[in-house]
C-alpha positions in Angstrom: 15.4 19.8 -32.3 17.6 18.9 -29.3 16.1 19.3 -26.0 18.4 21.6 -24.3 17.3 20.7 -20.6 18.0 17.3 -20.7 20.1 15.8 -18.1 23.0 14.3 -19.3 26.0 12.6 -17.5 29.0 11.5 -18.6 31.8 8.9 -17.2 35.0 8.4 -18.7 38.4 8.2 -17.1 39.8 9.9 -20.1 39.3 13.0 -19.6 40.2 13.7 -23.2 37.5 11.2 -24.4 35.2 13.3 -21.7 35.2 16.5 -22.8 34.9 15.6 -26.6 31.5 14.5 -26.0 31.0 17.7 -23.7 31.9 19.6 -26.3 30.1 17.7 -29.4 26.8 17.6 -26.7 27.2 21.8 -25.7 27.6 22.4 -29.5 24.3 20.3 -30.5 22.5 22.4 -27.9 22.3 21.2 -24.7 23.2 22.6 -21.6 22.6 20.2 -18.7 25.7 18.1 -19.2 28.0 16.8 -16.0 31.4 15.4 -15.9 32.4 12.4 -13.7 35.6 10.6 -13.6 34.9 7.1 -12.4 31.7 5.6 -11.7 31.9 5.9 -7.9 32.1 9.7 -8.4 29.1 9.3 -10.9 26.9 6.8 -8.5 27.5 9.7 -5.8 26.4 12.4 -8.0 23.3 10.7 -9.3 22.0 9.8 -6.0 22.3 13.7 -5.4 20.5 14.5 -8.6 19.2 11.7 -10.9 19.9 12.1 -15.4 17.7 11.2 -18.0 20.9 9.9 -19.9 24.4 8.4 -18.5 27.2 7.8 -21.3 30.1 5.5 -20.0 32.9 4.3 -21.3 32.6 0.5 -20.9 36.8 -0.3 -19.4 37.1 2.1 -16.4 39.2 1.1 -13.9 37.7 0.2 -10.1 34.6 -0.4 -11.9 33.7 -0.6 -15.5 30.5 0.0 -17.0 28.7 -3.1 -17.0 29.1 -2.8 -13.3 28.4 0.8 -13.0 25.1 -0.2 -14.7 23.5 -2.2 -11.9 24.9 -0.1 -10.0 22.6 2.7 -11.5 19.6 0.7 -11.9 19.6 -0.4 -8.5 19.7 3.7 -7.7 16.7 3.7 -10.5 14.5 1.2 -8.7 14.9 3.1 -5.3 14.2 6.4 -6.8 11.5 5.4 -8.9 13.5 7.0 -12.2 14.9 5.7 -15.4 17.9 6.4 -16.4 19.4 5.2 -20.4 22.6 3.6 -20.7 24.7 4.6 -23.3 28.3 2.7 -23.3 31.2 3.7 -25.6 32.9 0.1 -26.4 36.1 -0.9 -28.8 34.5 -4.1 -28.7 32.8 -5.7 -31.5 30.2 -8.7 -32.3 26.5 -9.7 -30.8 28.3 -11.5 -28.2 29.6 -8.1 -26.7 25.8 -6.8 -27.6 24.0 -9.4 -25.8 26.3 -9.0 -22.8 26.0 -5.5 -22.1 22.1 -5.7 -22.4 21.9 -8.3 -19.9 23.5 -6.0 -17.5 20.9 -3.3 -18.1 22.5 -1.2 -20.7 19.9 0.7 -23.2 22.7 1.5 -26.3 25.9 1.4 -26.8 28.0 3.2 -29.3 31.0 1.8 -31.0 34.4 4.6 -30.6 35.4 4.2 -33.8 31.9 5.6 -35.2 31.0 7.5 -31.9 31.6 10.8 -33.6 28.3 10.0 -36.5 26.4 8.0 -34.6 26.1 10.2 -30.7 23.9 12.6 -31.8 21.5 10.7 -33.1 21.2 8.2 -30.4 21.2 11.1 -27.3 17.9 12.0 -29.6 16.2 8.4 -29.2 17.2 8.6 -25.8 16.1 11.8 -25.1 12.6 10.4 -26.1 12.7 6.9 -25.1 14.1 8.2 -21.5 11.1 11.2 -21.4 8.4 8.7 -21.9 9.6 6.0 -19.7 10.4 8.5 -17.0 6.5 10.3 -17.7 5.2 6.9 -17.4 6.7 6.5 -14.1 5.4 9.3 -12.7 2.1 8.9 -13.6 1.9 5.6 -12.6 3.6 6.5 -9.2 0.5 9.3 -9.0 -1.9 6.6 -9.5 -0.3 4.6 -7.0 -0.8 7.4 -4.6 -4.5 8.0 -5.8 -5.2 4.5 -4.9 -3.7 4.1 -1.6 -5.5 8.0 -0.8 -8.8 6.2 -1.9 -7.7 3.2 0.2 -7.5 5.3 3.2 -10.4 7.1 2.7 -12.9 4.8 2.0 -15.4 3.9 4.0 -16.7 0.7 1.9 -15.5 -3.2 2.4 -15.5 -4.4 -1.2 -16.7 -7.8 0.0 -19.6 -7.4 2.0 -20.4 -3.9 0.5 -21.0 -2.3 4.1 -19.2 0.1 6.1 -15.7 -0.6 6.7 -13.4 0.2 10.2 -13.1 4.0 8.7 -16.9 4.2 8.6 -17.1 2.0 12.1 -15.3 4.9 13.5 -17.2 7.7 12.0 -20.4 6.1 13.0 -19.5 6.0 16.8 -18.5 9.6 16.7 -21.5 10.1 15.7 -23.1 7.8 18.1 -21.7 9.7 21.0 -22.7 12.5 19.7 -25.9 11.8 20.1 -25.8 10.5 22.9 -23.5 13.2 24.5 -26.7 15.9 22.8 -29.6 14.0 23.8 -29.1 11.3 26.5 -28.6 7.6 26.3 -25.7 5.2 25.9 -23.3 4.6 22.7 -22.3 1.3 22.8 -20.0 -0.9 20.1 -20.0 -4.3 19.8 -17.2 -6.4 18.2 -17.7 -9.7 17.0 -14.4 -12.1 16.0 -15.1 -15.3 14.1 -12.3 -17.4 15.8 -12.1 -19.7 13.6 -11.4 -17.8 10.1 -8.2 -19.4 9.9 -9.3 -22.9 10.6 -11.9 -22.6 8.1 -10.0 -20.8 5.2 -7.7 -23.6 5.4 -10.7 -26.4 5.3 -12.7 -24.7 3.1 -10.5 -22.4 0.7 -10.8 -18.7 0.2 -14.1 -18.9 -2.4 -16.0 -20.4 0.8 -14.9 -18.1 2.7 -15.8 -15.6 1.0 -19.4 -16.6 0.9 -19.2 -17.1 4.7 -17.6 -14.1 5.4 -20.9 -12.6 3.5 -23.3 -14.4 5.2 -21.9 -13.7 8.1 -22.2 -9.9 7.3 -25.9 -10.5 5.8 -26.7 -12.1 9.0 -25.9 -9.4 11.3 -27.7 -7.1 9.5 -31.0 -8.9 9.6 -30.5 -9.3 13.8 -29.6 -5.7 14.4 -32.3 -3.2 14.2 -32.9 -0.5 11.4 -30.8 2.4 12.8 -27.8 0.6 14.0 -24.4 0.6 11.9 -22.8 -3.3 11.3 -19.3 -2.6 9.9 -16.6 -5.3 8.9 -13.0 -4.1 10.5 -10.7 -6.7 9.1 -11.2 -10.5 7.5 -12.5 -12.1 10.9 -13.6 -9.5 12.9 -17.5 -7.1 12.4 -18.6 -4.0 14.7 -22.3 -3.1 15.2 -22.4 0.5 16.3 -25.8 1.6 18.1 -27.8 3.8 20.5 -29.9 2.7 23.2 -32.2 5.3 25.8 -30.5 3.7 28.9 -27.0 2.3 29.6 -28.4 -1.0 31.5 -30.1 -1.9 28.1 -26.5 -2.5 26.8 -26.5 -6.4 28.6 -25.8 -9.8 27.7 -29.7 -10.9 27.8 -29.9 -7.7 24.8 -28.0 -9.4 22.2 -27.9 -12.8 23.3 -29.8 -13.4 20.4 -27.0 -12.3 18.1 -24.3 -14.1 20.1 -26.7 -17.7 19.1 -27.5 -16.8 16.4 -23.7 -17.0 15.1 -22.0 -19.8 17.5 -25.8 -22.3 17.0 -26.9 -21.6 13.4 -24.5 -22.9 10.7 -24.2 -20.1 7.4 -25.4 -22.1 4.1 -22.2 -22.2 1.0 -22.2 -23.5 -2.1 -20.3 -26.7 -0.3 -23.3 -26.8 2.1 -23.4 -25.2 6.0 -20.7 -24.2 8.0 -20.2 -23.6 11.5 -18.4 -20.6 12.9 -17.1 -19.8 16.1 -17.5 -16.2 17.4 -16.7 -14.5 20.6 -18.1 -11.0 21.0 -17.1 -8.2 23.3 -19.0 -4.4 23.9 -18.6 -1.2 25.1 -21.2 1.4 26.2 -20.7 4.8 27.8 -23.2 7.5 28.6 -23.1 10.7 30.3 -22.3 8.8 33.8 -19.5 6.8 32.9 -18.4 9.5 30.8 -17.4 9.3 26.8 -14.1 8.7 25.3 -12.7 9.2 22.0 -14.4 6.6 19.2 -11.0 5.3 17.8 -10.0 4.7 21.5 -13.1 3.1 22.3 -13.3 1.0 19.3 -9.9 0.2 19.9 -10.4 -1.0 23.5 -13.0 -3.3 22.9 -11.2 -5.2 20.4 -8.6 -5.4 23.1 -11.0 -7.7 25.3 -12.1 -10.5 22.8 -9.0 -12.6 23.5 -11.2 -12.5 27.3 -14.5 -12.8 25.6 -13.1 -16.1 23.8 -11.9 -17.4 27.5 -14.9 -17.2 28.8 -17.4 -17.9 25.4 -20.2 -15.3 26.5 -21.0 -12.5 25.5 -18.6 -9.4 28.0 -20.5 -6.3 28.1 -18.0 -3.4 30.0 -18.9 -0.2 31.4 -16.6 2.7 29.9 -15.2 4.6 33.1 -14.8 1.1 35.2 -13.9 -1.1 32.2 -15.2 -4.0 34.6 -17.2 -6.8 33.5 -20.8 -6.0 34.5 -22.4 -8.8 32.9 
């Protein structure tokens, strides 16, 4: 049984030649069938509203079907459809054949059989273009899944902690906290400098393994309630709460700031060095609190500074000076 919905166009100069097919299509059964009379007209009503089946006559003047093809399958890639070929041909042989699928063509039907053999192939096209199209659809959905899973992840699938969504969300929380029950939110970001300088040394396995040490490392150095997040391939965050605003110093996490730029990370090619220039933030009721995007944001806007200098910057929200 025909499918009467299918959306069918056809191009021919003839109009004679057009409106036989119309009328041998209408007669099968189906009903979505539209009439163009040179392949600029049809390019201009497919990017309007795409068909599941295009039947050209292959010598059109302007532009004959071969070139009307890539034509349409350029129009295809940017609209994420598929769209089945179907030229009518006097031309005989595999060498005619072998050209027009080159070009993109699905089928073609020879005129001087077109009236035995149209039918039948609009069917395999109606099914062949139905399942191709279905595929693409779901494929584009899980396309969209994925990228919606990207963006709402909160996991780095490297070092299995939090990743700059889940930075973020921690903060919030952290200021929240702090904003209910006194004491600073602070963030700390830590930028290995040289990632790019090792990754070309080393190669991405080692890196890989440093980038996880590195990560391992911070989490043994920070204490049990504060939040170590990786934001991008070079660069951590170690979200956490202190009772008082002057505990957020250099002397603090000094510790951490050694612990990277003096102890070398163990790899399967033996210990490496990193370099890593570190920058935070804290803000309590005094200095006042600001948005936790912002504030993340900001910070990371001072390590170019914090590598100048190689210590440790500690800045007070509201001022955004230096204090230590």
């Amino acid at each position: 049984m025909p499918n009467p919905d299918l959306p069918i166009m056809i191009v021919d100069d003839a109009k004679f030649s057009g409106a036989v097919i119309g009328r041998t299509l209408k007669a099968a059964g189906f009903k979505d069938i539209r009439t163009a009379s040179s392949a600029q007209q049809a390019l201009a009503m497919l990017e309007s509203r795409p068909v599941n089946v295009l039947i050209a006559d292959w010598l059109m003047p302007e532009m004959d079907g071969l070139e009307l093809a890539g034509q349409v399958r350029q129009v295809d890639e940017a609209t994420n459809h598929f769209t089945y070929i179907m030229l009518l041909t006097a031309k005989e042989g595999d060498q005619a054949l072998g050209q027009a699928f080159d070009q993109g063509v699905d089928d073609f039907i020879n005129k001087s059989v077109m009236n035995q053999q149209l039918l039948p192939r609009i069917y395999a096209a109606d099914r062949l273009s139905s399942l191709h199209n279905r595929l693409l659809q779901e494929n584009q959905l899980l396309v969209e899944s994925n990228q919606r899973f990207k963006k709402h992840s909160l996991v780095d699938p490297l070092t299995g902690m939090g990743n700059g969504h889940f930075a973020i969300e921690r903060l919030d929380a952290t200021i929240k906290h702090a904003q209910s029950r006194q004491g600073a939110a602070c963030v700390m970001i830590i930028n290995v400098d040289n990632y790019k300088e090792l990754i070309q040394q080393q190669g991405k396995n080692i890196m890989r393994e440093i980038i996880v040490g590195t990560a391992r490392r911070l989490r043994q150095l920070v204490r049990p309630l504060d939040v170590v997040a990786r934001l991008s391939n070079e660069q951590f965050a170690i979200v956490t709460h202190q009772t008082d605003i002057m505990q957020a110093n250099a002397v603090t996490y000094r510790r951490i700031y050694d612990a990277l730029n003096v102890k070398a990370l163990k790899t399967s090619k033996g210990f490496v060095n990193i370099k890593a220039s570190m920058c935070m933030s804290a803000a309590d009721q005094e200095t006042g609190f600001p948005a936790a995007d912002k504030m993340l944001a900001i910070t990371q806007q001072q390590i170019p500074s914090a590598r100048e200098t190689g210590r440790l910057m500690v800045i007070r929200w509201r001022s955004a000076k230096k204090s230590d």
